[in-house]
N, C-alpha and C positions, 0 to 999 in steps of 0.2 A: 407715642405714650404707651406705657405700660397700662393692660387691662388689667390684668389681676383676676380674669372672671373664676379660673378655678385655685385659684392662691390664695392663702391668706398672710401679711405680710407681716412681719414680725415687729414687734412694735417700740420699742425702743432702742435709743441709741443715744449717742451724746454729741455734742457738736461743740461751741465755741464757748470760751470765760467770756465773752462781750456781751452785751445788754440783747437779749433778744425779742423775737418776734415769735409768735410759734406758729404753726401753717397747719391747715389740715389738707390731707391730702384725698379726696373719696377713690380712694384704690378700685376697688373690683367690687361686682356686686355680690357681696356674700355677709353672713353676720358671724357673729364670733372673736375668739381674740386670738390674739397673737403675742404679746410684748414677751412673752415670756415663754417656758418652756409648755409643757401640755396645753397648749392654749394658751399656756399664758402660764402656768403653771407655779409661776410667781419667775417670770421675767425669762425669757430662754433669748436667747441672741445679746443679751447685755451683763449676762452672766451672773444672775444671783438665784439660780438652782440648782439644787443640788440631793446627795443620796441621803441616808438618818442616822449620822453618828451619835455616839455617846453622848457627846457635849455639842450643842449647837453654837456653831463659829462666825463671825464675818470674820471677810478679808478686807484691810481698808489700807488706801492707797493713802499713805501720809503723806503729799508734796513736799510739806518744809521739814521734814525728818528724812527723805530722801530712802524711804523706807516701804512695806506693808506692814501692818499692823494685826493679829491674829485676837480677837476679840472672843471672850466667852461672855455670849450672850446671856446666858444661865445667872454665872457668878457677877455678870457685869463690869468686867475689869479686863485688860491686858495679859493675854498668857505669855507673847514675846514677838517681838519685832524680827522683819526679815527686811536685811536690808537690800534696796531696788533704787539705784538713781533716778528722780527725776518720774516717780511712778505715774502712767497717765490710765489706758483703757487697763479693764483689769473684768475679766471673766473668771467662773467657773465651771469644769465639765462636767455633769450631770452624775454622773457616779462621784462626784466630791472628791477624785482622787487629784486632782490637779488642777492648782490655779495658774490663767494665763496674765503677764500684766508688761506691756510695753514701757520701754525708758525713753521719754519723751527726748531727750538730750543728747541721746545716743543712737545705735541702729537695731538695737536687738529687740526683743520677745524673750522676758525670764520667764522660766515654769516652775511653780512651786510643787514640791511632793508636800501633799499635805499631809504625809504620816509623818514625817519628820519636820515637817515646816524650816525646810532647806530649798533652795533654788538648785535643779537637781539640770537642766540643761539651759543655755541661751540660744534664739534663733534669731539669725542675722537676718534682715527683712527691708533693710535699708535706712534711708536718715531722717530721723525724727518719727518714731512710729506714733500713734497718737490713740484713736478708739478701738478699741476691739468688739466684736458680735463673736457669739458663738453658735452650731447648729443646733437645735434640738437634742438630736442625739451625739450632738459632741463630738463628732467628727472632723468637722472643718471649725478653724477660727478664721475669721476675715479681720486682717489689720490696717488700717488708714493709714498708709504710709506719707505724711504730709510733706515730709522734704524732699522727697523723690515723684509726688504725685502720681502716688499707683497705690492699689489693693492689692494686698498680698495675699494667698489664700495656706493655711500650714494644714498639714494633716497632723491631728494629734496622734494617730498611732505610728506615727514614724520621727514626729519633730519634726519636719521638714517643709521647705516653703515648695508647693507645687506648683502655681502660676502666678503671675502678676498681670494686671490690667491697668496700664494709664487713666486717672481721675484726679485731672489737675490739681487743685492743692485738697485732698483727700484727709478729712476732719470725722469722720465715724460712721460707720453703717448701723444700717438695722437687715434684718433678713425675713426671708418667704419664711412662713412656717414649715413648708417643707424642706426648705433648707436650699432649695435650689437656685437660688435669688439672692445677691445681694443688693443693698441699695445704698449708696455711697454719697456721703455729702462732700460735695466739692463749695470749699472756700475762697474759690479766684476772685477777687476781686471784680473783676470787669464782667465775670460770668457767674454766678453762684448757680448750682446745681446739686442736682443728685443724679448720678450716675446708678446706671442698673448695671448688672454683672453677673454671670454664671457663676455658681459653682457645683463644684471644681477646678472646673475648667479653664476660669477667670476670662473668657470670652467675655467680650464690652457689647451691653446691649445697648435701650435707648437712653436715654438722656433727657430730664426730666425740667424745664430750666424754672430758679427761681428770683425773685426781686431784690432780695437779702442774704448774707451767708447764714445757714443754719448752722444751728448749735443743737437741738437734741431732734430725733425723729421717734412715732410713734404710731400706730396702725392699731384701728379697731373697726370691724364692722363695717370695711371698705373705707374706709378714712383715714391718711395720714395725719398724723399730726406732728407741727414741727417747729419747733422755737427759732426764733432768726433773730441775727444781729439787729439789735437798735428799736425795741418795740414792745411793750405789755398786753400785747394781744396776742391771741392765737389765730391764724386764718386758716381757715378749710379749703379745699381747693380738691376738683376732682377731677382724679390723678390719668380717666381714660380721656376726659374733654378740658382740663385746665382750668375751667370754671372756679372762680373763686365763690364760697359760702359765706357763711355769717362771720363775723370774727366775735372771739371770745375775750373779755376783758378780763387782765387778771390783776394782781395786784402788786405787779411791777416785776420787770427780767425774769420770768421765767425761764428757768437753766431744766435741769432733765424733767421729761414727762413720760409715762408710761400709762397701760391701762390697769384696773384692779384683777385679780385673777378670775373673777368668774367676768370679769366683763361689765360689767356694772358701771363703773366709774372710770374715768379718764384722771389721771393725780400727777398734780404738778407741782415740784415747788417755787415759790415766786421769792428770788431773793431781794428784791428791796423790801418786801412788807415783813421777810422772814417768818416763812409760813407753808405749810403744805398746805395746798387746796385740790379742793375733791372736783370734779366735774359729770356733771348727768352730760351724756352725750347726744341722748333725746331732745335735750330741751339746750345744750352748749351754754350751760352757764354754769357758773359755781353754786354750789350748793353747800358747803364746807369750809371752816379753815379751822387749821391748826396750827397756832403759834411752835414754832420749831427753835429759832436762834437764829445769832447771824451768818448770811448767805448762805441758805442752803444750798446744796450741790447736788447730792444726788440720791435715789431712791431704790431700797430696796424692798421684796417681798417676801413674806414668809409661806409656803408650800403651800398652804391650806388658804391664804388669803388674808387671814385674820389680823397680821399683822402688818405694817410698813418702817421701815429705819433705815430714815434723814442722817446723813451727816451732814454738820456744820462747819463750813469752812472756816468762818469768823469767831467760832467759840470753841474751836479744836475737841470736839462732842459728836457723839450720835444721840440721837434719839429715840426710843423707840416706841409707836403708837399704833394702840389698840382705833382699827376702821370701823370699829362697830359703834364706839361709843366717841372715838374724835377727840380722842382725851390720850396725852402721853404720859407713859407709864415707866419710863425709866430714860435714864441720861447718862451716859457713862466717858468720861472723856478719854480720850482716844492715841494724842498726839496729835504735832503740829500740822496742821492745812488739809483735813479729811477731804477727800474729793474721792471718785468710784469709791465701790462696796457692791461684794459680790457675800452670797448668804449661803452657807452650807449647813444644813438641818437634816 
């Protein structure tokens, strides 16, 4: 097993549309966050930070429009659609200048220039790419290559794929804060895991095994946390000894989860109850809900913390809601099947 003693693990990622389970994983002994970029920075490794433009943007992956969607946050409305088959993981690199988002249906990685919100190269990466993680400083993106069963690692200043690592049916990573680490969920059937992984270098480290296939991964404060096929709980589990902890009830299939940017809170959304819910990770209960809409999918953060925006798969909407008071503050529909959203502020 992986210790993590001087790592802190990046804390989100996505894993499967099937009903899950979420895991925690107690990584390493240290406290702090990770999911994101500065910490956590509002989410680094699953791609929604970003530099401070003019207008603040999401980028949201429209499944059944076969599209991204370029969202003004501000005005609340659609500036214009790019189109991307089949859009599945979808990042952005920390200076805002380009968004990563894999075509699930296909083999490539499209890069959006977001000055012109054009798809300005594709990188072949193999079949069926599925979640993406990106590093801190944006350097490396790690892609879950599921039809070929490998990590693929790109370097963003070149486009180009630099290694690949075998991880069986390979469904999303999350990454070390310092970027050195990936940690990959593998959806075999017969074997569910999470595979670790260098980078760079895409060198296979250990191998992490667990009971269910995971669907999102999340890391705070030496704790994975991780949704798994077929379950409304979350279990902890610690990640140097295997040790399983308490489990977290939630209020049915929890799909992504991540931590809040200072740390504070663990946020999930739970798609049967249609709801983001908050979690103390002191006490591994909820503490929170906030009706969203139907299924929600997945979560972003706004830089400072203050803010989170749910899209909803079932109401073709995002949401956007103020953490402080747990009350949403705008609704903006999007196009069809919202799933990733990556945040550029």
């Amino acid at each position: 097993m992986y210790d993590g003693t001087n790592r802190r693990l990046l804390r989100c990622a996505s894993m499967t549309h099937s009903k899950p389970i979420v895991m925690l994983l107690a990584l390493s002994s240290f406290a702090g966050c990770s999911s994101g970029m500065n910490g956590e920075n509002s989410n680094y490794g699953n791609g929604n930070n970003g530099g401070a433009p003019a207008t603040a943007k999401a980028y949201v992956g429209l499944f059944g429009d076969n599209a991204v969607g370029v969202v003004d946050l501000d005005a609340g409305k659609v500036m214009t659609t790019i189109p991307v088959p089949a859009p599945d993981g979808l990042v952005i690199r920390p200076d805002g200048a380009e968004v990563y988002v894999s075509s699930n249906n296909g083999q490539v990685v499209d890069v959006i220039d977001t000055a012109t919100e054009t798809v300005k190269a594709a990188i072949d990466v193999g079949m069926q790419p599925a979640g993406l993680s990106i590093t801190a400083d944006g350097k490396y993106v790690v892609v879950s290559v599921q039809g070929d069963g490998q990590a693929a690692i790109i370097d963003t200043a070149t486009d180009t794929v630099l290694a690949k690592s075998p991880v069986g049916k390979a469904h999303n990573s999350a990454l070390s804060a310092d970027g050195t680490l990936a940690f990959v969920a593998s959806q075999v059937t017969t074997a569910p895991a999470v595979d670790v992984v260098d980078v760079p270098s895409g060198k296979a480290g250990t191998t992490i095994p667990l009971d269910v296939a995971p669907r999102a991964v999340c890391e705070l404060a030496g704790k994975l946390y991780a949704t798994l096929a077929g379950s409304g709980d979350i279990e902890v589990f610690d990640a140097a000894s295997g040790q399983k902890g308490t489990s977290i009830a939630t209020g049915g299939s929890p799909h992504d989860i991540r931590p809040s940017v200072d740390g504070s809170l663990v946020l999930t959304v739970s798609q049967t109850a249609g709801e983001l819910e908050l979690i103390d990770p002191t006490t591994a209960s909820v503490v929170a809900h906030v009706p969203t809409g139907k299924m929600p999918h997945w979560i972003g953060l706004s830089t400072n913390g203050a803010l989170a925006y749910v899209t909803n798969e079932g109401d073709n909407n995002l949401v956007v809601i103020d953490l402080a008071t747990h009350m949403v503050t705008k609704t903006i529909a999007v196009g069809n099947a919202p799933r990733k959203i990556a945040i550029e502020q």
